[in-house]
ZALO-25367 format. One record per atom (N, C-alpha, C): x, y, z. Coordinates in steps of 0.2 Angstrom, whole numbers, padded with zeros to 4 digits, always signed. Each point is the difference from the previous one (the first is absolute). Example, Ala and Ser with C-alpha at 12.3 -4.5 7.8 and 13.67 -1.06 7.14 Angstrom:
BEGIN
+0066-0028+0039 -0004+0006+0000 +0004+0006+0000 -0002+0005-0004 +0004+0006+0001 -0004+0005+0003 
END
This chain:
BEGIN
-0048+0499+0220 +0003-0004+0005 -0005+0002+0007 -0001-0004+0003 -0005+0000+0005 +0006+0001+0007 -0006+0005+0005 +0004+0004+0005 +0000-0006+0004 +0005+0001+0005 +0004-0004+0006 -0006+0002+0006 -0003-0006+0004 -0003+0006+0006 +0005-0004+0003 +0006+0008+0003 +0003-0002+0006 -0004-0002+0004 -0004+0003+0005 -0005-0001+0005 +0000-0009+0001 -0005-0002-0005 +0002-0008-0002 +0005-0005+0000 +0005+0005-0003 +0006-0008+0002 +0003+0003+0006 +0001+0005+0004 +0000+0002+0009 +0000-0006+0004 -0009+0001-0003 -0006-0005+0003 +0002-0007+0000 +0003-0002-0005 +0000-0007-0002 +0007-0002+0001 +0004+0004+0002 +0007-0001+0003 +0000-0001+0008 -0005+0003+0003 -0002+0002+0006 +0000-0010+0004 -0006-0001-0006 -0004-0006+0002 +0006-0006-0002 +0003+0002-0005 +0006-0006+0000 +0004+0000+0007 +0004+0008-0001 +0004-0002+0011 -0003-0003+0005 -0008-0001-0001 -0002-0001+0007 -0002-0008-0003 +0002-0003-0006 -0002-0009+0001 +0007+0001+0001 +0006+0002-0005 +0006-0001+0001 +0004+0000+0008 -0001+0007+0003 +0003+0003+0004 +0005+0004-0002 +0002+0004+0005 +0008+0004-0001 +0005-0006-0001 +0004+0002-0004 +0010-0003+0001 +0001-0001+0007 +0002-0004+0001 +0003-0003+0006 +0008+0004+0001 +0002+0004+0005 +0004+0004+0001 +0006-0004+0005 +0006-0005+0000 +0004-0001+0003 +0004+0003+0003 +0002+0000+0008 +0004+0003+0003 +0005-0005-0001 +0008-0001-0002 +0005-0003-0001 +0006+0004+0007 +0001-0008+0002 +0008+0003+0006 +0004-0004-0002 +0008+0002+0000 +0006-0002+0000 +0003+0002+0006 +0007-0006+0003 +0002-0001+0007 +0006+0001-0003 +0003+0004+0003 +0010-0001-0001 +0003-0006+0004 +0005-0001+0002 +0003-0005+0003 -0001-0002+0006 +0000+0008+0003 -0001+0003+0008 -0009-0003+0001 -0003+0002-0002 -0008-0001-0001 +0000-0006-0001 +0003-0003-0004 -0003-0008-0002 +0001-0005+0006 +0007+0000+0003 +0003-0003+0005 -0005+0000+0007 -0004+0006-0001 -0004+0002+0007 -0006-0002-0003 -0002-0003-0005 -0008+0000-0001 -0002-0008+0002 -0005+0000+0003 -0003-0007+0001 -0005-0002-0005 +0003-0003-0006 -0004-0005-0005 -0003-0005+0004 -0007-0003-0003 -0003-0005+0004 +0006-0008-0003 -0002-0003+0006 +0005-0004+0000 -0001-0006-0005 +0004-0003-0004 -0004-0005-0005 +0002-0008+0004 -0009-0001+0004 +0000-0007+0005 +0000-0004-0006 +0002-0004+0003 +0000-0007-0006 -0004-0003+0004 -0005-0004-0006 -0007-0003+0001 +0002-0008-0002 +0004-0001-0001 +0000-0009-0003 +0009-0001-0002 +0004+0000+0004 +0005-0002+0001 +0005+0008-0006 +0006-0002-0003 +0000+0006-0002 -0002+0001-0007 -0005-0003-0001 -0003+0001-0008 -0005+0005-0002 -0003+0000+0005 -0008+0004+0001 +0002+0003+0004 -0001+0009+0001 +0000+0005+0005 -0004+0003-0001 -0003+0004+0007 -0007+0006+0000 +0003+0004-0007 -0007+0001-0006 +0004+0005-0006 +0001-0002-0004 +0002-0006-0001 +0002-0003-0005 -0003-0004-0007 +0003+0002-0007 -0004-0001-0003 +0002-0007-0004 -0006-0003-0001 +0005-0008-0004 -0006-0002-0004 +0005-0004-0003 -0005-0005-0005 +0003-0007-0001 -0007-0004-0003 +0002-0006+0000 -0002-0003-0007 +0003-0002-0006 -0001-0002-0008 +0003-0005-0001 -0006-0002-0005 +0000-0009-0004 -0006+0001-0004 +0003-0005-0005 -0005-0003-0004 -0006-0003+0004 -0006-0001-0003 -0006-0001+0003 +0001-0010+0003 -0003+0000+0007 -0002-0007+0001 +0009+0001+0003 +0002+0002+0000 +0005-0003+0003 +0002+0001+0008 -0004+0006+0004 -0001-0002+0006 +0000+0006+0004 +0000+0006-0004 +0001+0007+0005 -0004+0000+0003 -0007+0000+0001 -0006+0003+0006 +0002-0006+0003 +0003-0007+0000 -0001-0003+0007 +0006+0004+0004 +0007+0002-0004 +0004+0003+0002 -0003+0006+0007 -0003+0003-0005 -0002+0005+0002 -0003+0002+0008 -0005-0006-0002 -0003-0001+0007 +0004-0004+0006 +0003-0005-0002 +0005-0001+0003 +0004+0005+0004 +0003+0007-0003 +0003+0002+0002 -0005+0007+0006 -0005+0000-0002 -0007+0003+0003 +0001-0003+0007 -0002-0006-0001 +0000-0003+0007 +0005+0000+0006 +0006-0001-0004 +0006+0001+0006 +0000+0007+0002 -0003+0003-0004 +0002+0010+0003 -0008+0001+0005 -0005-0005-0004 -0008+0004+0005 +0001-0004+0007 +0005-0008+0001 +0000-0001+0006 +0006-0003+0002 +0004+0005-0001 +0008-0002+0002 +0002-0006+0001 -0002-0001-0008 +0006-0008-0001 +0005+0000-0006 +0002-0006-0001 +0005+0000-0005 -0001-0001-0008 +0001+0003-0001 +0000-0001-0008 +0007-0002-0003 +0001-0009-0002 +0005-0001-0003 +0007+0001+0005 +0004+0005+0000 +0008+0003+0004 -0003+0005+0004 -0004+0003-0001 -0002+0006+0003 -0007+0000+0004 +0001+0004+0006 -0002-0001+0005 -0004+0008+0002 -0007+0000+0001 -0003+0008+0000 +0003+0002+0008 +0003+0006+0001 -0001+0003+0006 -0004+0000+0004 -0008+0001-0003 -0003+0000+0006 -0007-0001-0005 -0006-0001+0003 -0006+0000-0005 -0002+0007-0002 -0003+0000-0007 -0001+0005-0001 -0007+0001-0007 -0003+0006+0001 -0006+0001-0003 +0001+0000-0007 -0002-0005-0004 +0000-0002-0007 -0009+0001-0003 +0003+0003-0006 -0010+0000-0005 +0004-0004-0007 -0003-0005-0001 +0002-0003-0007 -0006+0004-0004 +0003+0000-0006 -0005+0004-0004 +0000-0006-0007 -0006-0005-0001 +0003-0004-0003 -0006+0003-0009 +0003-0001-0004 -0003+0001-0006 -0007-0003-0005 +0005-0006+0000 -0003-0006-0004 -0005-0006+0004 +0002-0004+0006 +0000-0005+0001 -0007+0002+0002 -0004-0006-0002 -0007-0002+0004 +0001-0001+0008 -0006+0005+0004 +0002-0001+0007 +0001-0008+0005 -0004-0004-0003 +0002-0005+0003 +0006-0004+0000 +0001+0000-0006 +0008-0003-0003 +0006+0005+0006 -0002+0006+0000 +0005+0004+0005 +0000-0003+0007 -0007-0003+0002 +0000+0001+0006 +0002-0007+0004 +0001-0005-0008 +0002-0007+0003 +0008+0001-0002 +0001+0005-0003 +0009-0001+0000 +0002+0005+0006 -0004+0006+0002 +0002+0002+0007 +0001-0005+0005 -0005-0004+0001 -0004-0007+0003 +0008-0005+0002 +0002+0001-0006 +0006-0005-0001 +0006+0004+0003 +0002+0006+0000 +0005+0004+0001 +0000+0003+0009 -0005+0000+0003 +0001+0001+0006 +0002-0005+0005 +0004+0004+0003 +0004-0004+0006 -0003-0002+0004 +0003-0007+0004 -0006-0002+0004 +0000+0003+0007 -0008-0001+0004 +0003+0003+0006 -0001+0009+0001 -0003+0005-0006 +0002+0008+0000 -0005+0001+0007 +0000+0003+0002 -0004+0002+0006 -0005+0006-0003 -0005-0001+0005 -0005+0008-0005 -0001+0003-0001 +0006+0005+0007 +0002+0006-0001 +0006+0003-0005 +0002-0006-0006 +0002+0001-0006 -0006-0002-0005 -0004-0002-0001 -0004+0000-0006 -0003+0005-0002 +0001+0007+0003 -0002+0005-0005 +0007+0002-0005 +0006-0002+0002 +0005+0001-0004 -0001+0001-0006 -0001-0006-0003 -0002+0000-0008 -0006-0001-0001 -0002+0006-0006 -0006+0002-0002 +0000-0001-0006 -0003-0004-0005 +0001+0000-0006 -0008+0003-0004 +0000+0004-0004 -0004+0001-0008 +0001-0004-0004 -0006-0003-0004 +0001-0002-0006 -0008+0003-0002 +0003-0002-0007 -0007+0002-0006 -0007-0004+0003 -0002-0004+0003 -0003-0004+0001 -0006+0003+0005 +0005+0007+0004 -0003+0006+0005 -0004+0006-0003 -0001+0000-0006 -0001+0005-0005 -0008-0002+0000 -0003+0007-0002 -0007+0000-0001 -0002-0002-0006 -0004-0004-0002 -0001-0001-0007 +0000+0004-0006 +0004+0000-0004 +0002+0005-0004 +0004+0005+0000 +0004+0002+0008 +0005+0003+0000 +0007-0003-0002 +0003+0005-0002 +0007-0001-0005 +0004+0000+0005 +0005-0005+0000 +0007+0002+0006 +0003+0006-0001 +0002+0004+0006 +0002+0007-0002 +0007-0002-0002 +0001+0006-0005 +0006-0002-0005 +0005+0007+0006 +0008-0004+0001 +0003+0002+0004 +0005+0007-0004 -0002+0000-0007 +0005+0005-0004 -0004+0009-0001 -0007-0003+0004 -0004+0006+0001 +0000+0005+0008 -0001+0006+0000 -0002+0003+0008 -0003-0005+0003 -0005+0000-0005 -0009-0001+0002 +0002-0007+0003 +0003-0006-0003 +0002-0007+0002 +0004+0002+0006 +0006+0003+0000 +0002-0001+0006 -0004+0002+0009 -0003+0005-0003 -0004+0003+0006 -0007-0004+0003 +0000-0005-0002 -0004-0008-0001 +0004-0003+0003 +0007-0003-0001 +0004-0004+0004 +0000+0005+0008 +0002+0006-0002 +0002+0001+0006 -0004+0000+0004 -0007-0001+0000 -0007+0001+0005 +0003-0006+0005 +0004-0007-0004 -0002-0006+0003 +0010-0001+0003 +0003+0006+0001 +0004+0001+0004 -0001+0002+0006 +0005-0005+0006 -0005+0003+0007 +0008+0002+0004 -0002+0001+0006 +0007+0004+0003 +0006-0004+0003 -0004-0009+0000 +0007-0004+0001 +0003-0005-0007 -0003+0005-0007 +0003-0004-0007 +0006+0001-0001 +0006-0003+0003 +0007+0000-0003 +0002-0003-0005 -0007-0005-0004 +0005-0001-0007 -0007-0001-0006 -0001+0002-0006 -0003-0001-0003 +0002-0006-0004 -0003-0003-0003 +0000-0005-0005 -0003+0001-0008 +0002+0000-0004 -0004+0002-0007 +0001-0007-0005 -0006-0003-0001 +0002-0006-0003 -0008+0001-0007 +0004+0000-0007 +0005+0002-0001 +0000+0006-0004 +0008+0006-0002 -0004+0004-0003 -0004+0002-0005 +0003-0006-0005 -0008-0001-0006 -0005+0002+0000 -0002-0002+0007 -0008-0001+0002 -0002+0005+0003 +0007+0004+0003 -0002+0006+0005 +0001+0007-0005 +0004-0001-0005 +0001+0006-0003 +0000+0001-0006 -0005+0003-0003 -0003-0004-0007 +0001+0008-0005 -0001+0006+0004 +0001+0006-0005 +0005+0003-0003 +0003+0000-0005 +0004+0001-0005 +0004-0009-0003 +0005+0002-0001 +0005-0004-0004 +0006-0003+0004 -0002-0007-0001 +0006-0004+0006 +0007+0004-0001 +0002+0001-0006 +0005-0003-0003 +0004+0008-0002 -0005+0003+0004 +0002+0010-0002 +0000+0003+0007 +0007+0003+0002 +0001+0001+0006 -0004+0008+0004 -0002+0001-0004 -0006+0007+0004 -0006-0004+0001 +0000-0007-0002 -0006-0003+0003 -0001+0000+0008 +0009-0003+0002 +0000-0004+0005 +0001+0008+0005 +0001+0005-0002 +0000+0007+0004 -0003+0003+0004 -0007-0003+0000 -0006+0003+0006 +0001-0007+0006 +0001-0006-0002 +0000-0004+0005 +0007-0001+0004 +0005+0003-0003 +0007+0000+0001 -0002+0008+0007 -0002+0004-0001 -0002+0007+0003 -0004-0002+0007 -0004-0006-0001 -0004-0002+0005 +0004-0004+0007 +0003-0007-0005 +0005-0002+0004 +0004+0003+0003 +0004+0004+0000 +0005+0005+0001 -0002+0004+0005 -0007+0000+0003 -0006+0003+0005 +0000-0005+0006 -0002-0006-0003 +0000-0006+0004 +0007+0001+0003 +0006-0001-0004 +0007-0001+0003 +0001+0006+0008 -0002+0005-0002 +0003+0005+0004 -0006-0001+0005 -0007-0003+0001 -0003-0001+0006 +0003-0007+0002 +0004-0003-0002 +0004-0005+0005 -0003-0007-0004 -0006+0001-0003 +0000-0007-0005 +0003-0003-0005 -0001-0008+0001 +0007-0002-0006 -0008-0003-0004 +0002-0001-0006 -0005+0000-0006 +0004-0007-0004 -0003-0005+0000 +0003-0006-0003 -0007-0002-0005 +0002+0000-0005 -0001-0002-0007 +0003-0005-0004 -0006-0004-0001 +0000-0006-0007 -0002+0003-0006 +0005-0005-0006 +0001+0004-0006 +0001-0006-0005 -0003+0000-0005 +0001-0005-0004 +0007+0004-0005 +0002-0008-0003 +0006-0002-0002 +0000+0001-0009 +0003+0006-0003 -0001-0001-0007 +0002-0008-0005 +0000+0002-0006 +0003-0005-0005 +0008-0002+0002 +0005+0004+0002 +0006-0001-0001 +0002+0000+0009 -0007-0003+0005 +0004-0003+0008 +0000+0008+0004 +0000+0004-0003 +0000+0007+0005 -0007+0002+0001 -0002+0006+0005 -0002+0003+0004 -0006+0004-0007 -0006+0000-0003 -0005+0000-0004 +0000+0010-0002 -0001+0003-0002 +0000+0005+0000 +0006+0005-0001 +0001+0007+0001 +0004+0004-0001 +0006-0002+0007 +0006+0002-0003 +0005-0001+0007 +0002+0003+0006 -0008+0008-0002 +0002+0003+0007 -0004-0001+0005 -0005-0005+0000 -0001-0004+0006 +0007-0002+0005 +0002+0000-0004 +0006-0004+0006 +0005+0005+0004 +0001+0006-0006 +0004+0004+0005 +0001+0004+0009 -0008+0000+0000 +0001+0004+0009 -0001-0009+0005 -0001-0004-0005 +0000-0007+0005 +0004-0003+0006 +0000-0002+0003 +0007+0001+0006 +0001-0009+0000 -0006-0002-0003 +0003-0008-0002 -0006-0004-0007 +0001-0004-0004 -0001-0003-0005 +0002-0007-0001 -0005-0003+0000 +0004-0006+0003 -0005-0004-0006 +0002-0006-0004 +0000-0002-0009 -0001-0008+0003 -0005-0003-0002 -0003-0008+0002 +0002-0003-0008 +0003-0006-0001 +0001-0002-0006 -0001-0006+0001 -0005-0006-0001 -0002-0006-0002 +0007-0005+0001 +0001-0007+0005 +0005-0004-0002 -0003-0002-0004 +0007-0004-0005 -0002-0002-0004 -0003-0008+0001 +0001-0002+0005 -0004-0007+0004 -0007+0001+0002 -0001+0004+0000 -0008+0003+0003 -0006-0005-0003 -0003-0003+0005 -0005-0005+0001 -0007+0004+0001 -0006+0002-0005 -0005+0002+0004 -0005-0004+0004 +0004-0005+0001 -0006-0005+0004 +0006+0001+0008 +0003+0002+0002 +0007+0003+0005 -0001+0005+0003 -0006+0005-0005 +0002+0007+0006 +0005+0004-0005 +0000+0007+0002 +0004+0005-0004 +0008-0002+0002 +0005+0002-0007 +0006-0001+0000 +0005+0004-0003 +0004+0005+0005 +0000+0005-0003 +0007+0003+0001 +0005+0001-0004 +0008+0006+0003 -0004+0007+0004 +0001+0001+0005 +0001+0006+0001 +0007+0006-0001 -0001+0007-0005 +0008+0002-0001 -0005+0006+0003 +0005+0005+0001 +0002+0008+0005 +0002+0004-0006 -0004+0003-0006 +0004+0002-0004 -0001+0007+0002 -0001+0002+0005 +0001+0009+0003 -0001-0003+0009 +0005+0002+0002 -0002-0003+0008 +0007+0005+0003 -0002+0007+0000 +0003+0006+0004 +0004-0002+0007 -0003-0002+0005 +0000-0003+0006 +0006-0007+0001 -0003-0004-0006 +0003-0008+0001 +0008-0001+0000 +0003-0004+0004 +0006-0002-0002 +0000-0006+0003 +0005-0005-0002 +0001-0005+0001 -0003-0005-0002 -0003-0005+0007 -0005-0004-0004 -0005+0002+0000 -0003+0008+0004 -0006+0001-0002 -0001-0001-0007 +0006+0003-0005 -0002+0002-0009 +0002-0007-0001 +0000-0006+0003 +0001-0004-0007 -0007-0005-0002 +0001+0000-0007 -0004-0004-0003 -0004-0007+0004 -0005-0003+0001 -0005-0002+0004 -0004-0008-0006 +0000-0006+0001 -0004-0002-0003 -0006-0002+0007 -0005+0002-0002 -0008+0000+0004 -0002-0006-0003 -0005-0005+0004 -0003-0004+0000 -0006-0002+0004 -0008+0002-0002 -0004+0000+0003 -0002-0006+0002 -0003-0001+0006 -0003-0006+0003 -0006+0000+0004 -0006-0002-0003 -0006-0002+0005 -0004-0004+0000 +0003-0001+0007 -0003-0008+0002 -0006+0001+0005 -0005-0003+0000 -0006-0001+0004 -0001+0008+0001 +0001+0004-0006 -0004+0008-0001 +0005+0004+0003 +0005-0002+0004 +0005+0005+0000 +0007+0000-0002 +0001+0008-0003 +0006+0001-0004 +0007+0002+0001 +0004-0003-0001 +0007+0002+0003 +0005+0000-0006 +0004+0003+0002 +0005+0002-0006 +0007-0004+0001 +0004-0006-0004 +0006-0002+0001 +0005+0002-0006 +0005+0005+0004 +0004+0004-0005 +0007-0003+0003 +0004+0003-0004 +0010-0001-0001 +0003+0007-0004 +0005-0001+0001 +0001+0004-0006 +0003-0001-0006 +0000+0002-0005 -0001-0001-0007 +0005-0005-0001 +0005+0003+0002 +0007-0004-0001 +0001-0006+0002 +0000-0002+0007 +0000-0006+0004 -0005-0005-0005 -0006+0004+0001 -0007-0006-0007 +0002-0001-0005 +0004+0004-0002 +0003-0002-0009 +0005-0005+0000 +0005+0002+0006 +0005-0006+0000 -0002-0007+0001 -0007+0000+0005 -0001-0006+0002 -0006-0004-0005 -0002+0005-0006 -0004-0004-0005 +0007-0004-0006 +0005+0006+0001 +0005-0001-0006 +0004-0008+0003 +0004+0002+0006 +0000-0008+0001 -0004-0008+0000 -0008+0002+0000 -0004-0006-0001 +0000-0001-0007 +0000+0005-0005 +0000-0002-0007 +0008-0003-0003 +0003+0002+0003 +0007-0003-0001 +0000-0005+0001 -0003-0003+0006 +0001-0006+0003 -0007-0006-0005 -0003+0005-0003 -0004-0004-0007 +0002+0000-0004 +0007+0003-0005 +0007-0002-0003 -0001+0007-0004 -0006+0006+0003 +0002+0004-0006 +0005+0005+0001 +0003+0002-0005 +0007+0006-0002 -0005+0006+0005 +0007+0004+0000 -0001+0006+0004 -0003+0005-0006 +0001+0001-0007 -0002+0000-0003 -0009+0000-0003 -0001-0007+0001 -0006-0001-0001 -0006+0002+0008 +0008-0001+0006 -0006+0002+0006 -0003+0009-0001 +0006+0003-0002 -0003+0009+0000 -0004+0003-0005 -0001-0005-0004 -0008-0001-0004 -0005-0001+0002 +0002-0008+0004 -0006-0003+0007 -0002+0007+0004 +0005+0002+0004 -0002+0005+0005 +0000+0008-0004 -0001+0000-0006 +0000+0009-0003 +0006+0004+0004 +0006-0004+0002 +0005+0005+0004 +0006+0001-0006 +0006+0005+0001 +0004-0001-0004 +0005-0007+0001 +0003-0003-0005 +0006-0004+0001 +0006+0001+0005 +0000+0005-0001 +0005+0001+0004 -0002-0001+0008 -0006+0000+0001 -0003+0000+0007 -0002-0008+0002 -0002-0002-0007 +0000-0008+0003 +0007-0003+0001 +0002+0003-0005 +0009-0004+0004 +0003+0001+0003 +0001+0008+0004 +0003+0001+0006 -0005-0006+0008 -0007-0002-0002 -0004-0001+0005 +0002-0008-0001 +0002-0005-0007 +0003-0005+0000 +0006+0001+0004 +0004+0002-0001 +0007+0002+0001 +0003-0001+0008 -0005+0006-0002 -0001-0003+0010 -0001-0004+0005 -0007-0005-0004 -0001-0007+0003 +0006-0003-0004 +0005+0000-0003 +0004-0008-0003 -0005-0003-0004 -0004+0003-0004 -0004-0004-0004 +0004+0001-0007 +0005+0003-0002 +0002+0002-0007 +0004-0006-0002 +0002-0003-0005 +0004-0004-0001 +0005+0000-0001 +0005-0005+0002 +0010+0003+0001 +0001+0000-0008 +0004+0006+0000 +0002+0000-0008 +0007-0006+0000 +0001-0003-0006 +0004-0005-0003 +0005+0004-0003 +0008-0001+0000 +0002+0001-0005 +0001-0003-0007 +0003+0003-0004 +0001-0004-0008 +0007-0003+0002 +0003-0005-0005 +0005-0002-0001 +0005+0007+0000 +0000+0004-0002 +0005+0005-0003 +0001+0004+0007 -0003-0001+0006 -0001+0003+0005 -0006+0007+0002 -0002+0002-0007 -0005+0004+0000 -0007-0001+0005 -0002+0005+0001 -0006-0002+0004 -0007-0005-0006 
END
């Protein structure tokens, strides 16, 4: 058996802690009741009415083509120049970096082209900074966000007034290991959680698997503070512009009408894009009494519209559209 040179593996252990480095040592505190009460937590500002806060992490999922980046961006814009998005309204303008993936830079910059408000003055156009592949040196790989080395890439192009990132989408951005196995999603979840506690909120597009959910393992969603699921009307015209239910299937913050369900409708006319929504309900009753009124059952409408029966007939029922029951001779109904 051939001898060991200690000396050697020393050597060679040596030179591994210095690519590695030491273990990282955490200092850990706990507050009693008396401490907690006295401490000043940073405040959580809301950034876009109460849906979006400084910190907060969100995402946005759908099948492909159905309309999340114009969401997305749409929802960019109300936060880089204090305007409205849909119900909700930015507090004030705030420093936005879109991180876009996939899309050819030009196509980005004629649907930005279409999503800014009119009127922004100049001293907001540094607001929104966008990245895309299209900024890359020839041959270089987008850095993959499930790496150190990717993230410390992103962060270069972090500046001191960035309140909100954007990541579109994660497919594109995070490519190391296995969608579908949750130690994949562990070094980017470790990252995020870094962003949250410097006061950044992180909003993320996510394609939509086989079965309408959110693509991937389900512990993306846990530290989420909102999730919000884009599903296709079933009226949808692509010669119309995107048509789409908005639902809140995680929305910490939401009550009331903020959390209810949303039908979106894009529209643009002579290059600019505007959004006309309802809420889900009031659009469903008001489709369900036009098809009544073309002689179809309540029955055959909750087919038409993919809703349950029981919801097109409470939405009949409501308008007087249902028909008077007759009795039998015998008195029965």
């Amino acid at each position: 058996m051939d001898r060991v040179d200690l000396d050697r593996l020393a050597a060679t252990a040596d030179r591994l802690r210095a690519v590695v480095g030491e273990p990282r040592r955490y200092s850990l505190k706990a507050l009693n009741v008396l401490e907690l009460g006295a401490h000043k937590f940073p405040q959580r500002m809301q950034l876009l009415g109460p849906m979006i806060h400084a910190g907060d992490l969100a995402m946005v999922f759908a099948k492909r083509g159905v309309g999340k980046t114009q969401v997305m961006l749409s929802i960019s814009m109300a936060l880089a120049f204090g305007t409205v998005f849909v119900r909700w309204k930015a507090a004030a303008p705030v420093g936005v970096l879109y991180l876009d993936g996939e899309m050819a830079g030009e196509v980005m910059k004629e649907r930005i082209t279409a999503f800014m408000p009119s009127g922004v003055s100049d001293d907001l156009g540094a607001n929104f900074r966008l990245f895309t592949p299209d900024l890359l040196e020839l041959g270089q790989p987008l850095p993959d966000l499930s790496t150190p080395e990717g993230q410390e890439m992103v962060e270069t192009l972090i500046v001191e007034s960035t309140r909100v990132i954007v990541i579109d989408n994660l497919s594109a951005w995070c490519r190391t290991g296995k969608e579908n196995e949750s130690e994949s999603w562990t070094p980017i979840a470790d990252w995020l959680l870094t962003l949250r506690r410097r006061g950044i909120a992180v909003l993320m597009v996510a394609h939509a698997g086989k079965n309408g959910e959110q693509r991937g393992n389900s512990k993306k969603e846990d530290a989420l503070d909102l999730s919000v699921k884009l599903h296709q009307s079933k009226d949808y015209d692509p010669r119309t512009g995107a048509a789409f239910t908005w639902t809140i299937s995680k929305g910490r913050h939401l009550l009331g009408e903020d959390a209810a369900d949303l039908d979106l409708t894009l529209k643009i006319e002579d290059g600019v894009a505007s959004w006309e929504w309802k809420e889900a309900e009031s659009s469903t009753a008001e489709r369900a009494v036009a098809l009544a009124d073309e002689g179809m059952t309540y029955t055959m409408i909750a087919e038409e519209l993919g809703v349950n029966r029981s919801t097109a007939w409470r939405a009949l029922r409501k308008a007087g559209k249902l028909p008077t029951e007759k009795k039998s001779g015998r008195g029965g109904a």
